[in-house]
C-alpha positions as CSV (number, residue, x, y, z in Angstrom):
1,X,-22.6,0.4,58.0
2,X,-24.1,3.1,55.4
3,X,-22.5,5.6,55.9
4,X,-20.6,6.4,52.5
5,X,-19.4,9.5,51.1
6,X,-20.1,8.5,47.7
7,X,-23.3,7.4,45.5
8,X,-21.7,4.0,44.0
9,X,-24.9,1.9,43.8
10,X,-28.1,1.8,43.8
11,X,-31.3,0.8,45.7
12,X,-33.5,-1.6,44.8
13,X,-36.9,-2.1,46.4
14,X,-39.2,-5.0,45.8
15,X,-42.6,-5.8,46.8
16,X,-43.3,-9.4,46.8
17,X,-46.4,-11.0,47.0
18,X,-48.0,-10.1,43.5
19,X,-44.6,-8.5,42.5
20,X,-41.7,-10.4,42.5
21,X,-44.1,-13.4,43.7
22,X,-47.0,-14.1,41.3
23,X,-48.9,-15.6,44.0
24,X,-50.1,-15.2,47.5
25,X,-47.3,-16.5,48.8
26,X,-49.1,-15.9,52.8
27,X,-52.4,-17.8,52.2
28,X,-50.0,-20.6,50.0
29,X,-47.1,-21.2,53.4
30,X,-50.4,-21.7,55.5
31,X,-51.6,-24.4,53.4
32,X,-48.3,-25.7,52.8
33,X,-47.1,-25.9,56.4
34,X,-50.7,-26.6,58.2
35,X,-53.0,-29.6,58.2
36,X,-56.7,-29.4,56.6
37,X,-58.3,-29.8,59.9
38,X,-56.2,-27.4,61.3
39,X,-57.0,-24.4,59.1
40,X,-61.0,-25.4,58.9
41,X,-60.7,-25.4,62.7
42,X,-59.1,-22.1,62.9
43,X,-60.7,-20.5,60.1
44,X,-64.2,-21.1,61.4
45,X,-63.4,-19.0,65.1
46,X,-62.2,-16.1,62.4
47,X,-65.1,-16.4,59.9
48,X,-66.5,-13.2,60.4
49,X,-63.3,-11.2,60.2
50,X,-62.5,-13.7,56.9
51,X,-66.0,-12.4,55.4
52,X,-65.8,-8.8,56.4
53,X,-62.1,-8.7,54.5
54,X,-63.7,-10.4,51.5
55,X,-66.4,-7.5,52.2
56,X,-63.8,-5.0,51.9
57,X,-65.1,-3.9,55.4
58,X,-62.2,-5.2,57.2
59,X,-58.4,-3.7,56.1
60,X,-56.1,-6.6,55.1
61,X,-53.2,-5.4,57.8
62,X,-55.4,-6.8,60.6
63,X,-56.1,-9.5,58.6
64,X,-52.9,-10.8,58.1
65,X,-52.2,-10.2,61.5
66,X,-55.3,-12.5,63.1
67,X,-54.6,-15.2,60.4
68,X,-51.2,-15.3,61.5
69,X,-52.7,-15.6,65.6
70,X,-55.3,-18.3,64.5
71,X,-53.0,-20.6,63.0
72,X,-49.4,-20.0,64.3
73,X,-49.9,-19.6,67.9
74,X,-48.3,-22.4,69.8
75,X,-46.6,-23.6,66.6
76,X,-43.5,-26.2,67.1
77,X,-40.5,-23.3,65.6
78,X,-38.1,-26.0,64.8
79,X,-40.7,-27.8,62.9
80,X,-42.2,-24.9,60.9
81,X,-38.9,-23.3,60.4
82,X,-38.2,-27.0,57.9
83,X,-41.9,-26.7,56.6
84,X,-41.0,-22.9,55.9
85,X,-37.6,-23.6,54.5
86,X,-39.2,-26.1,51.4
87,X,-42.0,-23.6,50.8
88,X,-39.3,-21.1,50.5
89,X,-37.2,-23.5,48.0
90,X,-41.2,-24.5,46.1
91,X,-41.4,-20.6,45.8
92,X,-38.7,-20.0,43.6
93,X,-41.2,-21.7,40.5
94,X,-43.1,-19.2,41.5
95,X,-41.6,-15.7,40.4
96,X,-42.2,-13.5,38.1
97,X,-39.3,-14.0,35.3
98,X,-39.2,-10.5,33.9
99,X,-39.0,-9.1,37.2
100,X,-36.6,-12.2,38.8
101,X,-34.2,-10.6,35.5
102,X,-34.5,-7.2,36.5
103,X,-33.4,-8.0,40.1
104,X,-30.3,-10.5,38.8
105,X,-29.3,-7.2,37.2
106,X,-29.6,-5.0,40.1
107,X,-27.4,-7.9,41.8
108,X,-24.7,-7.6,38.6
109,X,-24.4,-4.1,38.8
110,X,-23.6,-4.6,42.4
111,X,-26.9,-2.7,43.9
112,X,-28.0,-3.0,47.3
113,X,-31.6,-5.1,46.7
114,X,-34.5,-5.2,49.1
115,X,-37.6,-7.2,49.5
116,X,-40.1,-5.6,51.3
117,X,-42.9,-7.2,52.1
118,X,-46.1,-7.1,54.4
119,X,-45.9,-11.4,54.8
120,X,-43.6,-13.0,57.7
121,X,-40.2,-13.8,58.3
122,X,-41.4,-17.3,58.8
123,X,-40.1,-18.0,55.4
124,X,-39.5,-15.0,53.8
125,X,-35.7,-14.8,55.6
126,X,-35.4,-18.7,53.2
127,X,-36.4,-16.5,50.4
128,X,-34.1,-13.9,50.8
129,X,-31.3,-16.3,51.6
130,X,-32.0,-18.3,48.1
131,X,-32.3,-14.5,46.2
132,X,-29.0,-13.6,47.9
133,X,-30.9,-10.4,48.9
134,X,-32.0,-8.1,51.8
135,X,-35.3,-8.7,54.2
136,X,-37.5,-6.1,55.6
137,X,-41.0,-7.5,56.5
138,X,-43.3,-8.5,59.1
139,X,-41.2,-9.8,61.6
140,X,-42.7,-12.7,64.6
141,X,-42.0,-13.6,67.7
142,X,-41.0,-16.9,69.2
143,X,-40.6,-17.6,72.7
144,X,-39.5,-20.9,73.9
145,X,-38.8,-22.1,70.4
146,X,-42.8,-21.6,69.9
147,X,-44.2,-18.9,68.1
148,X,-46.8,-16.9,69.8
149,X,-48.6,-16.1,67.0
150,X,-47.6,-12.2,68.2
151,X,-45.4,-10.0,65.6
152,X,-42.8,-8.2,67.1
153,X,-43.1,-5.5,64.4
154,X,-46.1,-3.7,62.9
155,X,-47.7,-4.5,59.6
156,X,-44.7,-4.0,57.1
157,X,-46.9,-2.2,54.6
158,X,-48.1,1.2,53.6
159,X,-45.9,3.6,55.9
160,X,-44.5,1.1,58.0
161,X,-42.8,0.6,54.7
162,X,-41.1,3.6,54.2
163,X,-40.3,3.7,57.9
164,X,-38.7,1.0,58.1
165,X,-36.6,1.5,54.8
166,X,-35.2,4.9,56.3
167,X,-34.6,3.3,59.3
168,X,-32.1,0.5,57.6
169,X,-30.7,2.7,54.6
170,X,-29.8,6.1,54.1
171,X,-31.3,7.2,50.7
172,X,-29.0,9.9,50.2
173,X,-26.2,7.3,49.5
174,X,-27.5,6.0,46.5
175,X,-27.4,7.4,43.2
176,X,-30.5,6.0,42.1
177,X,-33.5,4.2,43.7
178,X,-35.8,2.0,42.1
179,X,-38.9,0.6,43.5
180,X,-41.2,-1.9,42.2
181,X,-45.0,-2.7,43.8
182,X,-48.5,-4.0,42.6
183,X,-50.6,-2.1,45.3
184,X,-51.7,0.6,47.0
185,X,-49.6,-1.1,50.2
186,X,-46.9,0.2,48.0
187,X,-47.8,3.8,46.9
188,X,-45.4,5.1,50.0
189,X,-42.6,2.8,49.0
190,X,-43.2,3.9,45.5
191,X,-43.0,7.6,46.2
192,X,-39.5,6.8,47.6
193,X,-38.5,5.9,44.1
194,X,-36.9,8.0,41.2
195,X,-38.0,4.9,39.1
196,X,-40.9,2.7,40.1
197,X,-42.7,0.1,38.2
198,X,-46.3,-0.8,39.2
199,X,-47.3,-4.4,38.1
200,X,-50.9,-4.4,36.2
201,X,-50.1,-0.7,35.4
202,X,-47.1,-0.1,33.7
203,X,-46.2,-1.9,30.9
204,X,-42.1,-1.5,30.7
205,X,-39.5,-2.3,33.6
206,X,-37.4,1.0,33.8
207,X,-33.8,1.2,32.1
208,X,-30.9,0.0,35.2
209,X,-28.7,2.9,34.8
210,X,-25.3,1.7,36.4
211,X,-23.7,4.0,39.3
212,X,-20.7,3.9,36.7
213,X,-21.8,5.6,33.9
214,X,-23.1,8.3,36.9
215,X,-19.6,9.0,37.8
C-alpha cells in the first residue's frame, strides 16, 4: 500500500487532545456518553488512583487505561457507538482553528494526514471520518457487541507512538514530515518530524512546503 518509488507528498502527524482538540476531549466523551450516577459510582472504587494522578504519583497511560475499565466495561456498543458518534459531530466546535487551517492545507496539497492520539477509537474513528483523515490511537475491544473495558492495543503515546506510525507508513516515502504535539506524550512523535510545532511553545505553524516545488 506504501510502497512508492517516489517522495510526492507529505506526512502529517497530529496530536489531538490539546493539539488539534482544545479540550480533553477523553474526560468530555465520558461525561457526554455516561450518566452522573454512573461516573460518581465508578469514580469513587478509582479514587485513589484519581488522586495519586492528580499527585503526579501515578503516570496518566495507566490512567487512561483504568478510567476506561471503570466506566466502559459492560457498555451496550451499539448504544455508545450513537452517543460517540454526536460527541464526535459536538467536537468539531471544538478545534483549534489555526491548526484545523494548517491540516485543510495538508489535505489540499494532497498529504497523507494522521491523528495520533493516546484517547479511544470509541469516537475518535467519528472524528477522523468527519476530518476526512487517518486514525492511529488507542484501540478497544468489544466482544459480543459489549465493550470489555480491555484495549486491544497499548497506550498510543510516547513510543507506542512512533511504533505504531513506522508500523502503518514508511517514512522514507515522503518528502517531508511534519508533526504537531502539546506534550511530552509527543516528544517521540516529534523527533520523527523535520518540522514540528509544539503548542504553548512555539509561537508560528511551520511553512507547508508542497512535494511539487520539491520535484
Amino acid at each position: 500500500m506504501y510502497a512508492t518509488s517516489k517522495k510526492n507528498k507529505n506526512l502529517a502527524l497530529f496530536d489531538f487532545d490539546g493539539t488539534l482538540c482544545t479540550k480533553d476531549s477523553f474526560t468530555g466523551f465520558i461525561f457526554y456518553a455516561l450518566s452522573k450516577r454512573h461516573i460518581v459510582k465508578q469514580g469513587i472504587k478509582i479514587l485513589p488512583w484519581i488522586q495519586a494522578y492528580y499527585l503526579n504519583a501515578y503516570p496518566a497511560h495507566a490512567m487512561r487505561s483504568k478510567l476506561f475499565r471503570a466506566m466502559f466495561s459492560n457498555a451496550n456498543a451499539p448504544k455508545l457507538q450513537q452517543s460517540a458518534q454526536e460527541y464526535a459531530a459536538s467536537l468539531m466546535n471544538q478545534l483549534n482553528h489555526l491548526l484545523l487551517k494548517q491540516l485543510k492545507q495538508h489535505q489540499a496539497l494532497g498529504d497523507d494526514v494522521v491523528l495520533v492520539s493516546a484517547s479511544v477509537d470509541v469516537y475518535l474513528k467519528h472524528v477522523c471520518t468527519l476530518l476526512n483523515i487517518d486514525l492511529i490511537c488507542t484501540q478497544t475491544e468489544q466482544v459480543n457487541e459489549v465493550y470489555t473495558g480491555q484495549y486491544t492495543t497499548p497506550d498510543c503515546s510516547s513510543e507506542q507512538k512512533r511504533q505504531r506510525i513506522l508500523e502503518k507508513y514508511h517514512l522514507d516515502d515522503y518528502a517531508v514530515i511534519y508533526a504537531y504535539g502539546n506534550s511530552r506524550e509527543d516528544d517521540e512523535m516529534l523527533a520523527m518530524a523535520n518540522h514540528t510545532f509544539m503548542v504553548g511553545t512555539d509561537q508560528q505553524l511551520p511553512e507547508i512546503i508542497s512535494y511539487k516545488k520539491l520535484a
